[in-house]
C-alpha positions as CSV (number, residue, x, y, z in Angstrom):
1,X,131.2,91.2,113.0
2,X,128.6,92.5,115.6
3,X,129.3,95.7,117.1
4,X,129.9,95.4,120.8
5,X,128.8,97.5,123.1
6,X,131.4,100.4,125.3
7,X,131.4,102.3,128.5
8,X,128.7,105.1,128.5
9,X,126.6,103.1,125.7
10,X,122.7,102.7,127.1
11,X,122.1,99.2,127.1
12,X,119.4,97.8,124.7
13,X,116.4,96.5,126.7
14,X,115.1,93.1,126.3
15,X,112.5,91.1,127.9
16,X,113.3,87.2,128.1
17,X,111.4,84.0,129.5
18,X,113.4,82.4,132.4
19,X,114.1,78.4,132.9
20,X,110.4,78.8,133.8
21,X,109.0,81.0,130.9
22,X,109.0,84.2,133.7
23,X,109.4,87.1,131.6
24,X,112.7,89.0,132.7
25,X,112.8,93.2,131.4
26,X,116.2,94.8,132.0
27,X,114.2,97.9,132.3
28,X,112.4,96.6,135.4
29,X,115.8,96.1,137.2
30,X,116.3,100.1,137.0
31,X,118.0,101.5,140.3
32,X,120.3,97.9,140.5
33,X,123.3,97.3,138.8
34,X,122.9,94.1,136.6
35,X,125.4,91.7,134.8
36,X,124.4,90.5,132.0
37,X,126.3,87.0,131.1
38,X,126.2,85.1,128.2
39,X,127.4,81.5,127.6
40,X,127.2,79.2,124.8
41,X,125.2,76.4,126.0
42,X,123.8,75.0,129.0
43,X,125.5,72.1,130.8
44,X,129.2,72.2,128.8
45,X,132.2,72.5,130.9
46,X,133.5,75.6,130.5
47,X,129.6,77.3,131.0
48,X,129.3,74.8,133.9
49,X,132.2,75.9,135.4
50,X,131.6,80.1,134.7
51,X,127.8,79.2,136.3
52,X,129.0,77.7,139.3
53,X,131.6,80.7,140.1
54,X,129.0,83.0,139.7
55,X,126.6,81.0,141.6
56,X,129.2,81.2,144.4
57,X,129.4,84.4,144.2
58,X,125.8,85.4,144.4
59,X,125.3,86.3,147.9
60,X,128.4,88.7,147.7
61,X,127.3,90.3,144.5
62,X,123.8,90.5,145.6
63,X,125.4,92.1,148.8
64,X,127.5,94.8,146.8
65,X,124.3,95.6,145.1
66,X,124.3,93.6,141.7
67,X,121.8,90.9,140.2
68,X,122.7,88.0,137.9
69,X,121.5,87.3,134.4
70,X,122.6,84.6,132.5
71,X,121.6,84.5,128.3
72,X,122.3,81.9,126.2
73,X,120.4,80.2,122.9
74,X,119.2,77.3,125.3
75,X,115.2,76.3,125.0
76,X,113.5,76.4,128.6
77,X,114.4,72.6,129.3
78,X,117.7,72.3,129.1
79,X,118.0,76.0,131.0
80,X,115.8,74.1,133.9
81,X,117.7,71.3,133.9
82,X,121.3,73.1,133.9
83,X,119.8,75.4,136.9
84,X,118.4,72.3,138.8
85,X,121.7,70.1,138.4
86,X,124.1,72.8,139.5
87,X,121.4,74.6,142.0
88,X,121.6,77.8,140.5
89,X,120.4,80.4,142.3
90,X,120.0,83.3,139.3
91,X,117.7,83.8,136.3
92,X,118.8,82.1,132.9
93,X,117.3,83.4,130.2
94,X,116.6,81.7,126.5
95,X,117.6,83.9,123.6
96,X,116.9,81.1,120.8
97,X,117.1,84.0,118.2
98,X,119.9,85.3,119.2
99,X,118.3,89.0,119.0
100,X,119.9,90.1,122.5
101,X,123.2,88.8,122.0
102,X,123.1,90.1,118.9
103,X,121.9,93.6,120.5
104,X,124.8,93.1,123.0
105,X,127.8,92.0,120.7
106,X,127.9,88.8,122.2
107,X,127.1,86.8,119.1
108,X,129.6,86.8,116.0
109,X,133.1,85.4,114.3
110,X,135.1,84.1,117.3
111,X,138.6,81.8,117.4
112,X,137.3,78.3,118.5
113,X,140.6,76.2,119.0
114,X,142.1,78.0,116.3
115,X,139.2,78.1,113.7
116,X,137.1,81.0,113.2
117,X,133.7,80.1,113.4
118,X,130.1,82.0,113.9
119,X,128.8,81.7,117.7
120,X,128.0,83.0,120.9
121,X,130.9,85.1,122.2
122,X,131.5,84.5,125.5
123,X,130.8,87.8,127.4
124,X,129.9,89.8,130.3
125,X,128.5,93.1,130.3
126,X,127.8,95.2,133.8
127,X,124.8,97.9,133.3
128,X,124.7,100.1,135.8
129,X,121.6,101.2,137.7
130,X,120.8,103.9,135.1
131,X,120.5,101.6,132.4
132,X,123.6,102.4,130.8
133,X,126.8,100.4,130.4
134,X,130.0,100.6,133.2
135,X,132.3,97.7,132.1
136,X,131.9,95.2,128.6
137,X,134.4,92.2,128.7
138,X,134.5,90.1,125.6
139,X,136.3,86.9,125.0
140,X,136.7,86.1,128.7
141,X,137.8,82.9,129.7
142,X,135.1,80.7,131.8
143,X,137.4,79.7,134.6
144,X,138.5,82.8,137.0
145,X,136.0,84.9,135.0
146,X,133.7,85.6,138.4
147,X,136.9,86.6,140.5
148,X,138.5,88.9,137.7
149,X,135.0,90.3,137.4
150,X,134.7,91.0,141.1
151,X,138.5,92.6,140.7
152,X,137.3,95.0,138.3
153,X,134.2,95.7,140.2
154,X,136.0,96.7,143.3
155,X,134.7,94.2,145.1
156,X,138.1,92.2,145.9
């Protein structure tokens, strides 16, 4: 099992190409408050649906003082496709070796319908604007993720 991360950890760095091969550095977001999503795969239902809310939620989030990263093991076409069909409006990142979600936890044994498998583990982590992290969730559920989020934030 990967260790996850907790409250008060620093947050490893990473720099990761965009739906557009950008290069994104969490250490060049120092001084804003980041969440740090990841998914397992571009254009399902349930990562369609956690997208969207989030996508939704942007200008409030952005407002409150936090920027949106979304991970997942997606090459750059399917990442630009996924962003152009649902018109999102925040970075997604391609991890292909899994090294960040590894780094973060989010990549491991999880319960799939009752089965343990090996996979991405559907989770959110919030760094705040020293780099360090304020709030890990792991194992959320796609749907109402964004508003529980915002909930916990203070935001609601």
């Amino acid at each position: 099992m990967t260790d996850r991360l907790a409250a008060g950890d620093t947050a490893p760095d990473f720099t990761l190409p965009d739906e557009n091969g950008t290069e994104h550095s969490l250490h060049d977001l120092r001084g804003r408050n980041v969440i740090v999503y990841f998914y397992p795969a571009a254009s399902t239902p349930g990562c369609t649906t956690e997208a969207c809310d989030f996508r939704d939620s942007m200008s409030s989030l952005q407002a409150a003082g936090y920027e949106v990263l979304g991970v997942s093991k997606d090459e750059l076409p399917a990442l630009q496709r996924f962003k152009e069909e649902q018109s999102l409006t925040f970075p997604l990142l391609s991890d292909p070796d899994l090294a960040v979600h590894k780094a973060y936890g989010a990549y491991g044994e999880k319960n799939n319908y009752g089965k343990v498998v090996t996979g991405t583990i559907r989770s959110t982590i919030v760094v705040d604007a020293d780099g360090v992290v304020s709030l890990p969730l792991y194992n959320v559920k796609a749907t109402g993720h964004v508003a529980s989020l915002r909930k916990k934030l203070g935001l609601d």
